[in-house]
C-alpha positions in Angstrom: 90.4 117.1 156.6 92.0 118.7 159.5 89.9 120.5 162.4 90.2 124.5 163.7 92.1 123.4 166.9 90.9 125.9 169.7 92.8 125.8 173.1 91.1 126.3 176.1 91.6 125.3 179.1 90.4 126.2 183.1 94.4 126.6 184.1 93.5 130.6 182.5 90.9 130.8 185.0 93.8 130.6 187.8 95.4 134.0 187.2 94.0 136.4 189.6 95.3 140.6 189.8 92.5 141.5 192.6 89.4 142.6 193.0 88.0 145.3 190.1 91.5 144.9 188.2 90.0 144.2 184.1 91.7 141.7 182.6 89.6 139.3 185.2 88.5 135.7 185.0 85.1 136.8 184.0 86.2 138.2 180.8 87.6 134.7 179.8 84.9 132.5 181.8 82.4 134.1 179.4 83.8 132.4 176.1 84.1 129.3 178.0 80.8 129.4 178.4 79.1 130.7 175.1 81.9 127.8 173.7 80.2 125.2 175.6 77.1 126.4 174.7 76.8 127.1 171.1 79.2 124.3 169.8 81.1 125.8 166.6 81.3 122.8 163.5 84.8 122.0 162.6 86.5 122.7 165.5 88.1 120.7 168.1 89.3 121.4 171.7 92.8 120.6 173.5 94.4 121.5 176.8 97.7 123.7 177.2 100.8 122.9 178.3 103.2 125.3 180.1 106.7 126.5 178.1 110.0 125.7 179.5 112.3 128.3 180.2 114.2 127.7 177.5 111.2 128.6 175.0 110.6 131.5 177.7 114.2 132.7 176.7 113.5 132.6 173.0 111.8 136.5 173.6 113.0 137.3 177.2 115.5 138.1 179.1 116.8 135.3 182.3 116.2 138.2 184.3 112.7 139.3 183.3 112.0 135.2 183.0 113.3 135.0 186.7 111.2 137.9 187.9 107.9 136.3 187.1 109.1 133.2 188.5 109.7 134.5 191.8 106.5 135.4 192.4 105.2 131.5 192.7 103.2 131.2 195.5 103.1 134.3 196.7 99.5 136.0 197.7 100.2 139.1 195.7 103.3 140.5 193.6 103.3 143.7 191.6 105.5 143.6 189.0 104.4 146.6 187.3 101.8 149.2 188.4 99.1 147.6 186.4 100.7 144.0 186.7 99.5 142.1 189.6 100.5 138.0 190.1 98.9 135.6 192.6 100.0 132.3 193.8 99.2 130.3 190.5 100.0 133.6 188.0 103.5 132.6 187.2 102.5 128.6 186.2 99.0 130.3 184.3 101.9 132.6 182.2 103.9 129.5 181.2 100.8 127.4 180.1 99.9 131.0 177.6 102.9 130.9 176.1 103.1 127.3 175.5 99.5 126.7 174.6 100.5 129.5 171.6 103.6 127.8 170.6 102.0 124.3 170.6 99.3 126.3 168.1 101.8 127.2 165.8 103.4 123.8 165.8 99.7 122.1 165.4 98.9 124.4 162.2 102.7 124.4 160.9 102.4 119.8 160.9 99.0 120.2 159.4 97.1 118.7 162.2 95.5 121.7 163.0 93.6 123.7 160.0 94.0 127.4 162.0 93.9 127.7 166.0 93.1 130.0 168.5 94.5 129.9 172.2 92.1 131.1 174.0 94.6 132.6 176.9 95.2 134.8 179.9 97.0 137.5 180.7 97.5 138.5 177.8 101.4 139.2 176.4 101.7 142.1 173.7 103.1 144.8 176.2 105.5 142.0 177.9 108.9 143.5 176.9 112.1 141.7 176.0 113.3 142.6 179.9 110.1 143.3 181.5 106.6 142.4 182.3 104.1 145.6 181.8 100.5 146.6 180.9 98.7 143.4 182.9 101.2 141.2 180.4 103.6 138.6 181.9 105.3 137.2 179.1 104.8 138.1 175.6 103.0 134.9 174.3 102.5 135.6 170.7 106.2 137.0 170.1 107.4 133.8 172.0 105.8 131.6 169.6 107.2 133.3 166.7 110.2 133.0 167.4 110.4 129.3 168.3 108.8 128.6 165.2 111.4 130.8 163.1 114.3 128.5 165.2 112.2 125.3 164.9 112.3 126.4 160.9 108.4 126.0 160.8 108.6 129.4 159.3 110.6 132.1 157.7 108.5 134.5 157.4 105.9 135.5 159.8 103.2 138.3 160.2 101.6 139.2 163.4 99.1 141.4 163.3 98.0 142.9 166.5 94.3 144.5 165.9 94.2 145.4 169.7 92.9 148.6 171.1 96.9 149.2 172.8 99.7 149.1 170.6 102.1 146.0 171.4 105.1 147.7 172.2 106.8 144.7 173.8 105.9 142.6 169.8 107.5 145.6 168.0 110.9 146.1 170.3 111.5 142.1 170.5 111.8 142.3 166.4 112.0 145.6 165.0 115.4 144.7 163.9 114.4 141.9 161.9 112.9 141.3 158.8 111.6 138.0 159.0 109.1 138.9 161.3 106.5 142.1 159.4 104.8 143.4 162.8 101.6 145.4 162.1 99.4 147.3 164.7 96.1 149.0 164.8 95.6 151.0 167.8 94.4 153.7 169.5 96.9 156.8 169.9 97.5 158.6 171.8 97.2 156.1 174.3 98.7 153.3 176.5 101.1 152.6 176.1 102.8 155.6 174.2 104.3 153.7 171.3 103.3 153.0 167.8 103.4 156.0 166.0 103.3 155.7 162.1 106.8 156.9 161.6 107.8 154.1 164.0 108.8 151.7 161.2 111.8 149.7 162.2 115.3 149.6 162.3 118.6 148.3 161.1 117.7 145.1 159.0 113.9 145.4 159.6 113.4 149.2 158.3 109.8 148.7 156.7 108.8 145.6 158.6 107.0 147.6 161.4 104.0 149.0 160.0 101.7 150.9 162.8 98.1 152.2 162.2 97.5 155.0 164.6 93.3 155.2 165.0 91.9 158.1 166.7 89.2 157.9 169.5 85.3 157.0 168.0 86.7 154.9 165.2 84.8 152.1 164.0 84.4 149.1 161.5 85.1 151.1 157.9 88.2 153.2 159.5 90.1 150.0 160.8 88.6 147.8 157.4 89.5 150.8 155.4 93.5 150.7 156.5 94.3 147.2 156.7 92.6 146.7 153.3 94.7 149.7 151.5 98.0 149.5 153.2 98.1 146.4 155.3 96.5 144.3 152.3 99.6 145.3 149.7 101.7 144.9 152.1 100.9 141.2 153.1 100.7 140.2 149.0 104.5 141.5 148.3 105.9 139.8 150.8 103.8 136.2 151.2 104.1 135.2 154.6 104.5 131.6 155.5 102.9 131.7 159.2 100.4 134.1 160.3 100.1 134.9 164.4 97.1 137.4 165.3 97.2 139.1 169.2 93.4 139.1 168.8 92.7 141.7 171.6 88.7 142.5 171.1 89.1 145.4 173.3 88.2 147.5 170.2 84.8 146.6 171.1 81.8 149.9 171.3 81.3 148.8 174.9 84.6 147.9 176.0 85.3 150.0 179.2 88.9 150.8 178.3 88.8 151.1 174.8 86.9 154.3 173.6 86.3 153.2 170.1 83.3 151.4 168.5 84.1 148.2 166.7 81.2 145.9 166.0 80.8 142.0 165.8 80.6 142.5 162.3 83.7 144.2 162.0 85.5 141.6 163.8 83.8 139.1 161.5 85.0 140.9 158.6 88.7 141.4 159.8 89.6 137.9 160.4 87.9 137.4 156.6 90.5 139.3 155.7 93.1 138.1 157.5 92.0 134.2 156.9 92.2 135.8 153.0 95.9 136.7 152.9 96.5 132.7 155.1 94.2 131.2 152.5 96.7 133.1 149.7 100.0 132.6 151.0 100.2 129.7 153.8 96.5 128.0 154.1 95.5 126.8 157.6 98.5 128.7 159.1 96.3 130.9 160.8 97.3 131.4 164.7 95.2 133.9 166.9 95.5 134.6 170.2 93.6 136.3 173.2 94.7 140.1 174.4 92.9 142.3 175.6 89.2 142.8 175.9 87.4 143.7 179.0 83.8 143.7 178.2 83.1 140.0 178.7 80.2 140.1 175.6 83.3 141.6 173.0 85.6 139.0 173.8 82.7 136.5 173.4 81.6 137.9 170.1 85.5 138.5 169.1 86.2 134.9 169.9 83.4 133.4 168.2 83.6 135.8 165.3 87.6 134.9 165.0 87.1 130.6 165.6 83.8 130.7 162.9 85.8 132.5 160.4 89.1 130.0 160.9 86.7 126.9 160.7 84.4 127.7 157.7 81.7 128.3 159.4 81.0 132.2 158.8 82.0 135.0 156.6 81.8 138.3 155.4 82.5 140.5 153.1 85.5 142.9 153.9 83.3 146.1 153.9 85.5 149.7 153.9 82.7 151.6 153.0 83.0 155.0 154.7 85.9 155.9 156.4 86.0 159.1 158.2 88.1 161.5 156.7 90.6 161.3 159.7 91.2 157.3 158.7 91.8 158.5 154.8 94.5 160.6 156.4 95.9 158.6 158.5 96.0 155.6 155.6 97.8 158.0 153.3 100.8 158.7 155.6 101.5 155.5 156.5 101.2 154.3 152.9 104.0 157.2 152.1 105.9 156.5 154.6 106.3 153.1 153.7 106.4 153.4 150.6 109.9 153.1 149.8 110.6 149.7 151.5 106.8 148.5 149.7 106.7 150.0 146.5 102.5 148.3 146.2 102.4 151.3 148.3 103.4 153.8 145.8 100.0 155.9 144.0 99.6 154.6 140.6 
């Protein structure tokens, strides 16, 4: 029987914005460390390895690929105002996106039974032509798309649970419908995107389904909407790979968050979402780090996330009261989308 594979690896350690910037080596140093300490059952532990350009290419531009690049071994670059390299960022960038391709590749040969790559920086704001929002390249949207061309996949769901919607995930495939993108964030709110109506285009009209939350929201408001819209969803349309931008910036304490997730809702949203793998593709379960700036929520994100994947805790999927604001919100984006989902329509 096949292990949880969880990479880690002290190349993430390397990537270094400057003093009193958030997304910092302690947040990721912590998990290391609780990892180390407390041994999770059913999981084993491998070492990234960095993607090629060509891989790079699968999301990005040559020209947004060649911007990071340039800034090897220099002291500082800013590629953005909140997007700071040092000397080793570029070569730390590559090894994210690879170590969440080679996930995908580990769960999609059935050596792996569900993975998390435990990276940094993070990659959901990384668009198609740019680097943005502390993200280099867009790691999770990377590995989707190599495993669509490597025909590990045909259909995939990402869902992106972070506090900041992943605008660069939705633009690199809002046009497709192989790909069903769906985001629970705060809004208004960096980065500006990701309002309900926002629900594709062209060929992937109703495969972009956003979940606006509003400041102070908790564990039964973000349970509550990916249990009544997400949940049809997900059923009618049987994905074959699931990819998770696990961003535990959600978090009560999280400096830069502003809402007030628990451990135990983390532990009951991957239940859910290893639910819907179990369902429709079991053991193709990806997650991978975003944001999350109090070191203790990534640790108790991670650990809720890697226990869940390797059997070694659950929870019930509790949606017990949702604030009226979270009703709303869950009944506008279930009519909206209810013409491309008809599970959507009231019954």
């Amino acid at each position: 029987m096949s292990s949880t594979l969880v990479i880690r690896d002290d190349i993430f350690l390397a990537h270094d914005p400057g003093l009193q910037h958030p997304e910092n080596a302690a947040r990721l140093a912590a998990t290391h460390d609780d990892l180390a300490a407390r041994p999770i059952a059913g999981t084993v532990s491998a070492p990234a390895r960095p993607a090629t350009r060509a891989e790079l290419l699968s999301i990005h531009s040559p020209r947004a690929v060649d911007a990071v690049a340039a800034t090897a071994g220099k002291l500082v670059a800013q590629l953005d105002p909140d997007t700071i390299s040092c000397a080793e960022s570029f070569d730390v960038a590559c090894h994210a996106a690879g170590a969440v391709i080679d996930a995908c590749r580990a769960v999609a040969s059935g050596s792996a039974d569900g993975a998390f790559a435990l990276v940094r920086p993070p990659g959901h704001h990384a668009e198609p032509g740019k680097s943005m929002g502390f993200c280099f390249f867009n790691n999770v949207a990377i590995a989707a798309a190599r495993a669509l061309d490597e025909g590990l996949a045909s259909r995939v769901l990402i869902l992106d649970p972070d506090v900041h919607h992943g605008n660069g995930t939705q633009h690199a495939f809002e046009h497709r419908n192989d790909v069903l993108y769906v985001s629970s964030h705060r809004f208004p709110f960096y980065p500006g995107t990701g309002w309900y109506e926002e629900t594709g285009t062209d060929d992937g009209r109703g495969f972009t389904v956003n979940l606006p939350l509003t400041e102070g929201m908790g564990d039964g408001d973000l349970l509550h909407m990916y249990a009544h819209v997400v949940d049809p969803i997900v059923r009618a349309w049987e994905p074959d790979l699931i990819l998770v931008s696990a961003g535990f910036d959600t978090w009560h304490a999280d400096p830069l968050g502003g809402l007030s997730v628990t451990e135990a809702g983390f532990t009951s949203l991957f239940t859910l979402f290893e639910s819907w793998a179990a369902a429709h593709c079991p053991g193709r379960l990806v997650a991978a780090l975003e944001g999350g700036y109090d070191p203790a929520g990534v640790v108790a994100g991670a650990r809720s996330a890697i226990e869940v994947m390797a059997g070694a805790r659950r929870a019930s999927v509790d949606v017990s009261a949702p604030s009226p604001a979270a009703l709303e919100t869950a009944r506008r984006v279930a009519a909206t989308l209810a013409p491309f989902w008809p599970s959507l329509a009231p019954r």
